[in-house]
C-alpha positions in Angstrom: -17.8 12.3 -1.2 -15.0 9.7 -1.4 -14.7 9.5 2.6 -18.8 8.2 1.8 -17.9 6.0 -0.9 -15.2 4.2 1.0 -17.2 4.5 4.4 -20.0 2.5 2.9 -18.1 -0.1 0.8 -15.9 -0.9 4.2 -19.5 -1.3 6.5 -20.4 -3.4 3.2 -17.1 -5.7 3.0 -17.4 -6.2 6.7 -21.5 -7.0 6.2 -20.1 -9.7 3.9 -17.4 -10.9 6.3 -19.6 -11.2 8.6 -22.4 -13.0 7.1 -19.3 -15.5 5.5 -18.1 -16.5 8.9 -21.8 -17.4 10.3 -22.5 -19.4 7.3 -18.9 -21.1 7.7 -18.8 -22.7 11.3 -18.1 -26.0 10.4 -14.4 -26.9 12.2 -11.1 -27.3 9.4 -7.7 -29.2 10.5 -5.0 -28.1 9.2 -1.9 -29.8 9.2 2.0 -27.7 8.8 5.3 -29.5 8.4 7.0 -30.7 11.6 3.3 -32.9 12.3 2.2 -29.3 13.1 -1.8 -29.7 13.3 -4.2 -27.1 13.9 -8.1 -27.7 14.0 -10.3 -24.2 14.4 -13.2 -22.9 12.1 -13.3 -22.2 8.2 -13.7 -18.8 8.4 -10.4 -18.2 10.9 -8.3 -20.3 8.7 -9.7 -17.9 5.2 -9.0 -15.0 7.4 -5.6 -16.0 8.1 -4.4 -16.6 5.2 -5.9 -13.5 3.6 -3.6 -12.0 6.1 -0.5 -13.7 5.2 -1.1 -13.1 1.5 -1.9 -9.0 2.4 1.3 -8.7 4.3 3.3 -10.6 2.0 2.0 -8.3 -1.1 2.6 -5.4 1.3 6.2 -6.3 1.9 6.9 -7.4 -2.0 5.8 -3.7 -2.9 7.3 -1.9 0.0 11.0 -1.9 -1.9 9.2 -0.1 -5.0 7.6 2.3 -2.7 10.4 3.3 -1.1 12.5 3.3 -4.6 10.2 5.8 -5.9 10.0 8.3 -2.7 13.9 8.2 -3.4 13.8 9.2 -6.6 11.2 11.8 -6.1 13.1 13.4 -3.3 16.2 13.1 -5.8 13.6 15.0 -8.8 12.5 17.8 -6.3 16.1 18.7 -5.4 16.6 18.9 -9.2 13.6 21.1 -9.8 14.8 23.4 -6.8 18.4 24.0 -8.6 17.2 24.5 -11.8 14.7 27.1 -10.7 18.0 28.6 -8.9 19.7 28.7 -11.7 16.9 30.2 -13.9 16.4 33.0 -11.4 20.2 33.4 -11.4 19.9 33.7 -15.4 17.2 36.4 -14.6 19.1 38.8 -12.6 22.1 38.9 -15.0 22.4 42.4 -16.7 22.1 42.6 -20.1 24.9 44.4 -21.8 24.0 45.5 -25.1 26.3 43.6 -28.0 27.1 46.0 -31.0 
């Protein structure tokens, strides 16, 4: 049902897109540092830097990502020795203490 949900809300996004880059045609110049200059449509230039801005929040999070896979890999290897030791704890005999 998700798979649906996400299926239909991508074709729906992309619809959007779409329909935003028709209605945008009209050419942009952009200039950069270094009298850089670039001269292309609206909608490219949005795109782009929708890009830019995705990447750059996917590398700002990638460091806490791969924090937390750390510390979960250090949290299962806890939880496997302390299940050790608790079926250690359950084989012991017990000796009766008068």
């Amino acid at each position: 049902m998700k798979r649906i949900i996400y299926t239909v809300l991508a074709i729906l996004v992309l619809l959007i897109g779409i329909s935003f880059a028709f209605q945008n045609r009209q050419l942009v110049e952009l200039n950069y540092y270094f009298d850089l200059k670039w001269s292309g449509p609206l909608s490219l230039a949005l795109l782009a830097s929708f890009t830019v801005g995705v990447v750059a929040g996917y590398l700002a999070s990638l460091r806490m990502v791969v924090r937390m896979q750390r510390q979960l890999v250090q949290a299962r290897k806890e939880i496997r020795q302390i299940e050790q030791e608790v079926i250690n704890l359950r084989a012991l005999p017990i000796k009766d203490v008068i």
